[in-house]
KOLGU-4560 file (N, C-alpha, C; in nm, 3 decimals, padded with zeros to 5 digits):
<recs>
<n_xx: 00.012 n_yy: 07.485 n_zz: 02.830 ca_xx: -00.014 ca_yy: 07.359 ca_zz: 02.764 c_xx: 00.057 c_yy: 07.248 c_zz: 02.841 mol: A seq: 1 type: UNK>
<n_xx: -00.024 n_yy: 07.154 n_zz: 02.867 ca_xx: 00.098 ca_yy: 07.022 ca_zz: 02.957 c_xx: 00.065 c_yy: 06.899 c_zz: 02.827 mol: A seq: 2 type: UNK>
<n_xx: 00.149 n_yy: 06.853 n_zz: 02.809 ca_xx: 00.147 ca_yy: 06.740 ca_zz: 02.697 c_xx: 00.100 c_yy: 06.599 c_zz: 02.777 mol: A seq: 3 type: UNK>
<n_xx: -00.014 n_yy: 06.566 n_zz: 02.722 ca_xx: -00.044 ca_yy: 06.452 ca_zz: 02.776 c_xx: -00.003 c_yy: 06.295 c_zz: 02.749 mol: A seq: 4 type: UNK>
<n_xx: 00.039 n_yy: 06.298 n_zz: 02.605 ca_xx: 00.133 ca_yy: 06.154 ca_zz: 02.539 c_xx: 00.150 c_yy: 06.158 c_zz: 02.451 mol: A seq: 5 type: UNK>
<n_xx: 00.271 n_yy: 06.097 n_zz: 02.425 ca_xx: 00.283 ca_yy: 06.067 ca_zz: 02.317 c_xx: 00.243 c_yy: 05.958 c_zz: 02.185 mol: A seq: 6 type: UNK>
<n_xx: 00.199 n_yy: 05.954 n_zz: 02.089 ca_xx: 00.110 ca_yy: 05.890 ca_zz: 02.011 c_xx: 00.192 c_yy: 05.778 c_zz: 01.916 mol: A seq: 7 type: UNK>
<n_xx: 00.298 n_yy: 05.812 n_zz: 01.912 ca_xx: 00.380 ca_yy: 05.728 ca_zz: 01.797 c_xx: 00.352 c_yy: 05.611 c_zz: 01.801 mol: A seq: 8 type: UNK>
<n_xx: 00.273 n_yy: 05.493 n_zz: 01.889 ca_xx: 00.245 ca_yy: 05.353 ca_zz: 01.942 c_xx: 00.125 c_yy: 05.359 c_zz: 01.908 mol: A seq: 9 type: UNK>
<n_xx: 00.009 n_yy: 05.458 n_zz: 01.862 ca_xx: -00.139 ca_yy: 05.435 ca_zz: 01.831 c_xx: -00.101 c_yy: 05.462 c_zz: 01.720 mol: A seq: 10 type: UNK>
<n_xx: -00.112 n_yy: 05.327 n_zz: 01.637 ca_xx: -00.145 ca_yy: 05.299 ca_zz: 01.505 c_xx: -00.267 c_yy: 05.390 c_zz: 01.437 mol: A seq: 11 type: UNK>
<n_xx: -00.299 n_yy: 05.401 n_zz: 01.302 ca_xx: -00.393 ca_yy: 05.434 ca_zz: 01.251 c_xx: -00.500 c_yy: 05.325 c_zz: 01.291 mol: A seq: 12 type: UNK>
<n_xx: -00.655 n_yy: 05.432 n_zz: 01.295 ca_xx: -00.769 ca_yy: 05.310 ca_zz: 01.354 c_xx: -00.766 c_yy: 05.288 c_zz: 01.511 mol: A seq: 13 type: UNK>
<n_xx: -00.638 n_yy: 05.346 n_zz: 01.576 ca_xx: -00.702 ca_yy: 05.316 ca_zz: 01.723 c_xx: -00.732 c_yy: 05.427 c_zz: 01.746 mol: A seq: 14 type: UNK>
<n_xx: -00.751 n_yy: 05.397 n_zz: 01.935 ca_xx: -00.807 ca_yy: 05.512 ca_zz: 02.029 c_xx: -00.707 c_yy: 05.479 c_zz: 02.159 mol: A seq: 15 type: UNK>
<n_xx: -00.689 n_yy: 05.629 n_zz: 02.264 ca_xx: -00.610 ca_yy: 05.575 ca_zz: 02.336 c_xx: -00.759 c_yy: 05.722 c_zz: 02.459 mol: A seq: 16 type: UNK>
<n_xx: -00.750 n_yy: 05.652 n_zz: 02.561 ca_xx: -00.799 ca_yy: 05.698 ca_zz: 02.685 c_xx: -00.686 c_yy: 05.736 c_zz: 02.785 mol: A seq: 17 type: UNK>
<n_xx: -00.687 n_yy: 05.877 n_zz: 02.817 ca_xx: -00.574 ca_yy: 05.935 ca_zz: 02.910 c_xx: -00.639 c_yy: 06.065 c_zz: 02.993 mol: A seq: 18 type: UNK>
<n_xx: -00.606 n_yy: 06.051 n_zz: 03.116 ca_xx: -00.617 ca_yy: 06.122 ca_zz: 03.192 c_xx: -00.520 c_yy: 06.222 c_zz: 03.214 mol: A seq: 19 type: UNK>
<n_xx: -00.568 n_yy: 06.353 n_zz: 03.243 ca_xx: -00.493 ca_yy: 06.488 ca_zz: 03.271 c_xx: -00.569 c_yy: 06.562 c_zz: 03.341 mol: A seq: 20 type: UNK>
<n_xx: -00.501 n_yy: 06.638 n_zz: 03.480 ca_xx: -00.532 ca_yy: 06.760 ca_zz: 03.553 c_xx: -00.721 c_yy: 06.717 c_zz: 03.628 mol: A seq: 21 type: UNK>
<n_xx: -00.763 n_yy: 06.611 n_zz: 03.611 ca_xx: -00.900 ca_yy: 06.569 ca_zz: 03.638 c_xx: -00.990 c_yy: 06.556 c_zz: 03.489 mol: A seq: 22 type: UNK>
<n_xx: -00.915 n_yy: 06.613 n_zz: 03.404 ca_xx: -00.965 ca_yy: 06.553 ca_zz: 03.249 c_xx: -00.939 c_yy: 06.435 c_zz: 03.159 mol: A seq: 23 type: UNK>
<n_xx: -01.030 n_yy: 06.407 n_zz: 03.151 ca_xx: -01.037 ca_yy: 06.275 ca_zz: 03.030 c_xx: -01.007 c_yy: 06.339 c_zz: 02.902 mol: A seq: 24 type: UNK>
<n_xx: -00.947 n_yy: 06.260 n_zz: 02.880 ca_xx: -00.921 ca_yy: 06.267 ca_zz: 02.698 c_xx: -00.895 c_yy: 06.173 c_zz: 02.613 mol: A seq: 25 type: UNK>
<n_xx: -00.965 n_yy: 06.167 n_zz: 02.494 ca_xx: -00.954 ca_yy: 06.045 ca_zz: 02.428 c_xx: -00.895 c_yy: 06.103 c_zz: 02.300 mol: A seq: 26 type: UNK>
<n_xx: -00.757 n_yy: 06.031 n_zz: 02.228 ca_xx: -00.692 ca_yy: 06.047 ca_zz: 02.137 c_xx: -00.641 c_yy: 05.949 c_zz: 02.019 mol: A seq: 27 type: UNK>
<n_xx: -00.720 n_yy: 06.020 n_zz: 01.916 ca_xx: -00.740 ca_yy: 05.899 ca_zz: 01.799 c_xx: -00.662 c_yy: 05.900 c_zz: 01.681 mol: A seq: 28 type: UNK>
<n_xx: -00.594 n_yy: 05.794 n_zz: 01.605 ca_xx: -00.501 ca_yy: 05.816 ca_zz: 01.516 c_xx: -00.637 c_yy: 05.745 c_zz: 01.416 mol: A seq: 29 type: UNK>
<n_xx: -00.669 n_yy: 05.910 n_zz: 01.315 ca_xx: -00.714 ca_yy: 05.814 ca_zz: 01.175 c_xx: -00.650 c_yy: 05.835 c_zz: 01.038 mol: A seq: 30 type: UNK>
<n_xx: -00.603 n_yy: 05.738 n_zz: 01.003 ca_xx: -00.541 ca_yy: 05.733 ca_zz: 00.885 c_xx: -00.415 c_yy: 05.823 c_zz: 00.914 mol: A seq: 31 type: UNK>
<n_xx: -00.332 n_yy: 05.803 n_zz: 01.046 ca_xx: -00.215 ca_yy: 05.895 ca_zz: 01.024 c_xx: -00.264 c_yy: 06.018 c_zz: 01.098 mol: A seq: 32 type: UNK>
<n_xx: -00.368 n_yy: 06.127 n_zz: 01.082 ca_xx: -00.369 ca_yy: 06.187 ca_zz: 01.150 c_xx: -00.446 c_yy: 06.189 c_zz: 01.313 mol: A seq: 33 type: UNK>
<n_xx: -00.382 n_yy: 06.292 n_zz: 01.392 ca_xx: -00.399 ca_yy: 06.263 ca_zz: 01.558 c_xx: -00.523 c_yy: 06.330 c_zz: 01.593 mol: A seq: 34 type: UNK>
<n_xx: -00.629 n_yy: 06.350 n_zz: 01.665 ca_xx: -00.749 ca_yy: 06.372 ca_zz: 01.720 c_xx: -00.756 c_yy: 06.406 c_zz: 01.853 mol: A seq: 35 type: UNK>
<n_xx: -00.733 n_yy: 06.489 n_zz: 01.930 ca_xx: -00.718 ca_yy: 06.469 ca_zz: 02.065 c_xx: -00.910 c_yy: 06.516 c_zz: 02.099 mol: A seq: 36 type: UNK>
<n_xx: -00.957 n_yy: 06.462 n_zz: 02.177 ca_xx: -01.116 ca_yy: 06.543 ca_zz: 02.223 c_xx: -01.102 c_yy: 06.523 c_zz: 02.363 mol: A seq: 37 type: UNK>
<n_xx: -01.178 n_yy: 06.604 n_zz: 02.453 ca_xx: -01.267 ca_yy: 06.569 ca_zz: 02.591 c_xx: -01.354 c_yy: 06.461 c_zz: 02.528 mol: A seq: 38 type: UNK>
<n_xx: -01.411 n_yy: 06.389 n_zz: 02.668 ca_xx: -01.417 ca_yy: 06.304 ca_zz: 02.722 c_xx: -01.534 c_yy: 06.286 c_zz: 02.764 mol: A seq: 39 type: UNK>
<n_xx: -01.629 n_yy: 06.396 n_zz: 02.643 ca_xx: -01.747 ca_yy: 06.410 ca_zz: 02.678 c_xx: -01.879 c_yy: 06.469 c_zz: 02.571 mol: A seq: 40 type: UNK>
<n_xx: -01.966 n_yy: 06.456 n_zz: 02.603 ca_xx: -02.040 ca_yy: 06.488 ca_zz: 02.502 c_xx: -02.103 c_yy: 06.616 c_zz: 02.486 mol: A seq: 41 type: UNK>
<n_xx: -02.101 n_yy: 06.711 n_zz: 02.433 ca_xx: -02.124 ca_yy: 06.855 ca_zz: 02.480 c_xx: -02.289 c_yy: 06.878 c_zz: 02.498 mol: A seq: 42 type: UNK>
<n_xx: -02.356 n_yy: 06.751 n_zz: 02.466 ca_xx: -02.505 ca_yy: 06.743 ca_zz: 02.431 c_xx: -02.538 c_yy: 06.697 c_zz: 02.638 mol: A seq: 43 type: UNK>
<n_xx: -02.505 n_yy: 06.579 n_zz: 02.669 ca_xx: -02.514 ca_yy: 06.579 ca_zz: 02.777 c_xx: -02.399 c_yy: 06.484 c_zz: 02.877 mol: A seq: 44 type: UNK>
<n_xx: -02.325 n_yy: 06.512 n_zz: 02.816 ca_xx: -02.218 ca_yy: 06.431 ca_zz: 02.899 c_xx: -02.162 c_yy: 06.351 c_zz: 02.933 mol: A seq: 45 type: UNK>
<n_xx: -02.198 n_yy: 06.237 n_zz: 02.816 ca_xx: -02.205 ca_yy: 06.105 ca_zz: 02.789 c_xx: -02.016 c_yy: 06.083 c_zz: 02.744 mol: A seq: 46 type: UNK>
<n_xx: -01.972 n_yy: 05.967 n_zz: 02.789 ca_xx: -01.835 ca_yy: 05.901 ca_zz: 02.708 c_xx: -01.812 c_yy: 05.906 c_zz: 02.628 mol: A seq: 47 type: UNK>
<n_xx: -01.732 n_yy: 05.923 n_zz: 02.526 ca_xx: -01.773 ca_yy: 05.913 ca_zz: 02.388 c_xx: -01.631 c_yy: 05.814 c_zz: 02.308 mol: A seq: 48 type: UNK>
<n_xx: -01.537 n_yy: 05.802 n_zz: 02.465 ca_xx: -01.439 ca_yy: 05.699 ca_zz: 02.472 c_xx: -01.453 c_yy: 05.558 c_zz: 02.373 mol: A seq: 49 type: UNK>
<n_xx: -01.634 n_yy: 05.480 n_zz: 02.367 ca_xx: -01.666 ca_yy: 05.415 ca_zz: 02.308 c_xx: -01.714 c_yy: 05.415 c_zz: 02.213 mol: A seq: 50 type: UNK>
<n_xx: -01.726 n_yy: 05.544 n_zz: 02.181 ca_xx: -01.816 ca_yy: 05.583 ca_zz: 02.021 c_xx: -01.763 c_yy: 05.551 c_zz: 01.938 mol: A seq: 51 type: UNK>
<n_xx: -01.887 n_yy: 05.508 n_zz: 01.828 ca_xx: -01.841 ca_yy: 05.457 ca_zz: 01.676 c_xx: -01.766 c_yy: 05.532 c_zz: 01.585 mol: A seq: 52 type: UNK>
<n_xx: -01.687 n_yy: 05.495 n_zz: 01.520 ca_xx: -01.611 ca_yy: 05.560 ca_zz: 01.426 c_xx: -01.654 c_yy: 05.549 c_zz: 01.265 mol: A seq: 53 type: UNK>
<n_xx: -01.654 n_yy: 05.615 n_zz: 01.202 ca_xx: -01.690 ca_yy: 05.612 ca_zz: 01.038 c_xx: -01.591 c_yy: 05.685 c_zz: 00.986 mol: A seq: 54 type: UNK>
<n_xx: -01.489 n_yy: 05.653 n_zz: 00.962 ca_xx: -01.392 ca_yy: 05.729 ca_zz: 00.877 c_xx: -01.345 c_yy: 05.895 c_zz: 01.025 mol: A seq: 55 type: UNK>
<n_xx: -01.348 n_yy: 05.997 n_zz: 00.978 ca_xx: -01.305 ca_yy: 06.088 ca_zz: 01.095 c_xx: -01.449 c_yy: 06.100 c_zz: 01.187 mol: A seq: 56 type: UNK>
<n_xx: -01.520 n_yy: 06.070 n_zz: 01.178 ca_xx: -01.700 ca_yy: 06.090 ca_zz: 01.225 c_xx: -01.720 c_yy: 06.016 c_zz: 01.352 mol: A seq: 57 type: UNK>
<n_xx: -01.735 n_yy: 06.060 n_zz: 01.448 ca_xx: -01.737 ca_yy: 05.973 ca_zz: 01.578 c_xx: -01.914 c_yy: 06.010 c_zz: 01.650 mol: A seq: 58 type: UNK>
<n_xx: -01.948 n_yy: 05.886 n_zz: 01.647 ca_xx: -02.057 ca_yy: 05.853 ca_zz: 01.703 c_xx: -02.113 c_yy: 05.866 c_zz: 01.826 mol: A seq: 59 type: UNK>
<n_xx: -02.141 n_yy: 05.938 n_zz: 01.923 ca_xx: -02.144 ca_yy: 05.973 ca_zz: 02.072 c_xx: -02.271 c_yy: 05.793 c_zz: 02.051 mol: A seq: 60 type: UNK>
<n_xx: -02.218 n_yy: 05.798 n_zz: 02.190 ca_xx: -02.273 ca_yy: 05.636 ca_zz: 02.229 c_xx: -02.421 c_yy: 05.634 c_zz: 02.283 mol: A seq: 61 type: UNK>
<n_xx: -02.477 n_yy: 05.769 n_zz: 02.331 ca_xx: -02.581 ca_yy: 05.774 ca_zz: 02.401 c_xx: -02.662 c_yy: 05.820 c_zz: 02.348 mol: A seq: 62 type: UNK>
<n_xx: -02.683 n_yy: 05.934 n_zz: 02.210 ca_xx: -02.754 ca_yy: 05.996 ca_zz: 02.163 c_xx: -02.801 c_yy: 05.940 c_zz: 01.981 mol: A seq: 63 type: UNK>
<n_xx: -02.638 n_yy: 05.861 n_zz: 01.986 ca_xx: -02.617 ca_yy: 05.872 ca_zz: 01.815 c_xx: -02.594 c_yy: 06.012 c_zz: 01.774 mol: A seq: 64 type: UNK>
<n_xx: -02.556 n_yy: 06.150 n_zz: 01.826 ca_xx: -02.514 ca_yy: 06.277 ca_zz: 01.753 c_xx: -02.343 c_yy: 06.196 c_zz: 01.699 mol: A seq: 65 type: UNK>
<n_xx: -02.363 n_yy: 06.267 n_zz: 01.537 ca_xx: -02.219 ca_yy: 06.268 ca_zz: 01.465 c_xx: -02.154 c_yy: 06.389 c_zz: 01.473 mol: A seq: 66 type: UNK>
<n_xx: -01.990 n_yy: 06.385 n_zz: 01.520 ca_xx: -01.947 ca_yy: 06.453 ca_zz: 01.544 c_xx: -01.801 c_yy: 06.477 c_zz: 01.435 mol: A seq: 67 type: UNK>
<n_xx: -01.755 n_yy: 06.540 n_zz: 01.346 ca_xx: -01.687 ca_yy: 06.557 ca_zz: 01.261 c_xx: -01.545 c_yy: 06.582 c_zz: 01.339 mol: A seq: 68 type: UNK>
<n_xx: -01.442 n_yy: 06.460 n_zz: 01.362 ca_xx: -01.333 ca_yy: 06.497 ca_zz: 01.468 c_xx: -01.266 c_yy: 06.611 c_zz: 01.402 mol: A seq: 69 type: UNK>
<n_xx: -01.208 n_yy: 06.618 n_zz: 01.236 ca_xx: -01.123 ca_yy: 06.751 ca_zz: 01.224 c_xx: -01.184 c_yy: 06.888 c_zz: 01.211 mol: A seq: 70 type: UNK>
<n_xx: -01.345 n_yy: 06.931 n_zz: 01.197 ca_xx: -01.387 ca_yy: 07.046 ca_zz: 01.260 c_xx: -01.429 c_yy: 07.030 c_zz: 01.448 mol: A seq: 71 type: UNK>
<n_xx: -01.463 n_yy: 06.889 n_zz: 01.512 ca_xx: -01.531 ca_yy: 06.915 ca_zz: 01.638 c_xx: -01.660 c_yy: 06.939 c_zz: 01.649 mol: A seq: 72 type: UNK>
<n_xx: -01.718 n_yy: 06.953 n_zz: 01.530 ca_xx: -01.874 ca_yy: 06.986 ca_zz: 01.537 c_xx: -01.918 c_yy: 06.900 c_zz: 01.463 mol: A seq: 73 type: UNK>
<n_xx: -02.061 n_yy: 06.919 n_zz: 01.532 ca_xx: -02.154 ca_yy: 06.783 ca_zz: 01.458 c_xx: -02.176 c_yy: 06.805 c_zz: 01.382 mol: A seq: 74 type: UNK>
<n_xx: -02.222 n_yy: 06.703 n_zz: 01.282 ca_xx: -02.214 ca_yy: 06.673 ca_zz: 01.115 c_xx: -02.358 c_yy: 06.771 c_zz: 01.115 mol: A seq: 75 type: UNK>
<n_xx: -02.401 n_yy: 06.867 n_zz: 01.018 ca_xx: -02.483 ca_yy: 06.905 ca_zz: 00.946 c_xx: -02.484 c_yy: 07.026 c_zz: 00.998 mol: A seq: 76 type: UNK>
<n_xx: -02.592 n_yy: 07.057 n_zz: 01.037 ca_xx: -02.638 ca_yy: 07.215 ca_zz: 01.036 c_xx: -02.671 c_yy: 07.261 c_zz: 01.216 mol: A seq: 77 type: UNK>
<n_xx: -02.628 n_yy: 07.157 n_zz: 01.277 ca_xx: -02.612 ca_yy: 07.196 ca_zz: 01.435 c_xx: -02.414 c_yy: 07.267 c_zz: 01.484 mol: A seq: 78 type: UNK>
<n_xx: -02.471 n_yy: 07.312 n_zz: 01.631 ca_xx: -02.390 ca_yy: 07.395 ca_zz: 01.637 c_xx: -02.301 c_yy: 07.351 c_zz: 01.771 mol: A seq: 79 type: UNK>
<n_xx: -02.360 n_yy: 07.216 n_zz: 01.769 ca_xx: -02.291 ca_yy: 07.185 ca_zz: 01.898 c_xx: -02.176 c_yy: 07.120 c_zz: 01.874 mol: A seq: 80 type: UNK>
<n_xx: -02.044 n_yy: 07.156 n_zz: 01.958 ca_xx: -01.947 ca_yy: 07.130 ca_zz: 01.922 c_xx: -01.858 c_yy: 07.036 c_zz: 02.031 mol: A seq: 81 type: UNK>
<n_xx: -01.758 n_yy: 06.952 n_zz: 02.013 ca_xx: -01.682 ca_yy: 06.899 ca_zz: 02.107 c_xx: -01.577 c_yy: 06.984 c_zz: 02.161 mol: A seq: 82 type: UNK>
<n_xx: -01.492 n_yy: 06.966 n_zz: 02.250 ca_xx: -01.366 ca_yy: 07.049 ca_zz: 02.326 c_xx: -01.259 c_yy: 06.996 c_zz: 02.236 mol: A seq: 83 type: UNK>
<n_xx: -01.226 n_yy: 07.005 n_zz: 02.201 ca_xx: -01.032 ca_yy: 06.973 ca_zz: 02.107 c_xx: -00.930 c_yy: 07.038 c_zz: 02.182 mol: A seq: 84 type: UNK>
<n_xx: -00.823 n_yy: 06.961 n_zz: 02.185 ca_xx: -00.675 ca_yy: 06.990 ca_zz: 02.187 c_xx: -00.607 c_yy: 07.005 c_zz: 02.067 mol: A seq: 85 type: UNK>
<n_xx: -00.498 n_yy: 07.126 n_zz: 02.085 ca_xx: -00.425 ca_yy: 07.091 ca_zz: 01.970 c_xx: -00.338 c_yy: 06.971 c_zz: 02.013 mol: A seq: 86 type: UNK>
<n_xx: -00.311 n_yy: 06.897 n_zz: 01.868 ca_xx: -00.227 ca_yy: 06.831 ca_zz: 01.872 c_xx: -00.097 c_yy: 06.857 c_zz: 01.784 mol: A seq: 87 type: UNK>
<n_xx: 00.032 n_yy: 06.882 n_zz: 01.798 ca_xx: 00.166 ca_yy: 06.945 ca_zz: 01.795 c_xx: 00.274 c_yy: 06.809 c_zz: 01.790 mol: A seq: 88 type: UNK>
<n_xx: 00.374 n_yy: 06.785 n_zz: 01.659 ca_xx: 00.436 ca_yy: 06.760 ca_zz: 01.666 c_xx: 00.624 c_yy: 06.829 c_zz: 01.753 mol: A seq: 89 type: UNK>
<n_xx: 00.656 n_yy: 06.736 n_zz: 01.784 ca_xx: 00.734 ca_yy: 06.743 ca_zz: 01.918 c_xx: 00.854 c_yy: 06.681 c_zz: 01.896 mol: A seq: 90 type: UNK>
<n_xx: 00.968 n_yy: 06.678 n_zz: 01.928 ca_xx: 01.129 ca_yy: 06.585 ca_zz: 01.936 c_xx: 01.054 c_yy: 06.469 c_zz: 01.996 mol: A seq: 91 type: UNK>
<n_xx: 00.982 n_yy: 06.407 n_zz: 02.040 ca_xx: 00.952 ca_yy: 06.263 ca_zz: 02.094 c_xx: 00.865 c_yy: 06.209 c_zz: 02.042 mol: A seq: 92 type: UNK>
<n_xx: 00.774 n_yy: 06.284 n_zz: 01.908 ca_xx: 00.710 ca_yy: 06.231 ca_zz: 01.857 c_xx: 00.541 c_yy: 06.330 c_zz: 01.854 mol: A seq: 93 type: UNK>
<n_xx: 00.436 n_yy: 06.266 n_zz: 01.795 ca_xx: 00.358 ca_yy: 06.356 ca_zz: 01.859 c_xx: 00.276 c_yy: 06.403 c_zz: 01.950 mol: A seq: 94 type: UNK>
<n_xx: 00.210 n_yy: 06.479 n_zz: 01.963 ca_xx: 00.194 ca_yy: 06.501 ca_zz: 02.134 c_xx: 00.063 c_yy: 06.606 c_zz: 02.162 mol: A seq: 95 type: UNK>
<n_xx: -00.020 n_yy: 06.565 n_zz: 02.208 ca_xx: -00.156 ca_yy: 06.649 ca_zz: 02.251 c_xx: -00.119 c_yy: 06.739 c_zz: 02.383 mol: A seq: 96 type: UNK>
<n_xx: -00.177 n_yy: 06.833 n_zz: 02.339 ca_xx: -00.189 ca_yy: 06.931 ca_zz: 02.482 c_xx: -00.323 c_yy: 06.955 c_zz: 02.514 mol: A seq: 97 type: UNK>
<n_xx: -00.346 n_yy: 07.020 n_zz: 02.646 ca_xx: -00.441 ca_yy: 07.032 ca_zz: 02.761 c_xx: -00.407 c_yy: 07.121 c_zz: 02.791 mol: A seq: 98 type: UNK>
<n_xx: -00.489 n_yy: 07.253 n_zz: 02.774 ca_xx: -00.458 ca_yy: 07.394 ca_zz: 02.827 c_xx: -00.513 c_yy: 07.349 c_zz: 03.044 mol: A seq: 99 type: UNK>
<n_xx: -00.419 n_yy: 07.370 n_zz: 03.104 ca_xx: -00.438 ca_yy: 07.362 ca_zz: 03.241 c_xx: -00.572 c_yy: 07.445 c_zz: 03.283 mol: A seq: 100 type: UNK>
<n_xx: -00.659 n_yy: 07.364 n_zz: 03.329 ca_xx: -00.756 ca_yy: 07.504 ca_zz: 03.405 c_xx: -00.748 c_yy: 07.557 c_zz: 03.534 mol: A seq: 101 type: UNK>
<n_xx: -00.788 n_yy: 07.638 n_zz: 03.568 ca_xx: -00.762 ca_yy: 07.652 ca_zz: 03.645 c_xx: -00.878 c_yy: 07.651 c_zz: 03.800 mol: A seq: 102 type: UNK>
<n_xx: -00.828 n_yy: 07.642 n_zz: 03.908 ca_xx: -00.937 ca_yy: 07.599 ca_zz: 04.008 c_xx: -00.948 c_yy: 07.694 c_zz: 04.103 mol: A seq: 103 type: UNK>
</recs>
């Protein structure tokens, strides 16, 4: 696991964009709790850095698929799912990890 940041400065309602190991990751504080996802859309690969938010429900920008951030999968009866990190409280606060891949 390599910890990519710490979150204590993203208020509830934001988003923070961070890079790790050649991965994107976008990490969202809603209502208090942390969200870590890739950086991508598992449908086709789209940003999702800019996607709409509805309460935990994030909007991929290119398709409109809803994606449920605390399961990772899209809202209803599909099976496609996003990549998640856990996110782990830490002595510095809290903190997303990125399992390293390997090359």
């Amino acid at each position: 696991m390599i910890p990519i940041d710490t979150v204590d400065e993203l208020p509830p309602g934001k988003r923070k964009l961070v890079f790790v190991d050649g991965r994107s990751v976008v990490i969202f504080n809603i209502e208090g709790t942390v969200y870590a996802i890739e950086n991508s859309c598992p449908h086709n690969g789209a940003s999702l850095a800019s996607g709409q938010l509805d309460g935990h429900v994030l909007r991929c920008p290119a398709h409109g698929l809803r994606f449920d951030l605390a399961t990772g999968c899209i809202r209803g009866a599909g099976s496609l799912c996003l990549t998640t990190f856990p996110v782990q409280k830490a002595e510095s606060g809290v903190v997303a990890s990125v399992t390293r891949t390997e090359v």
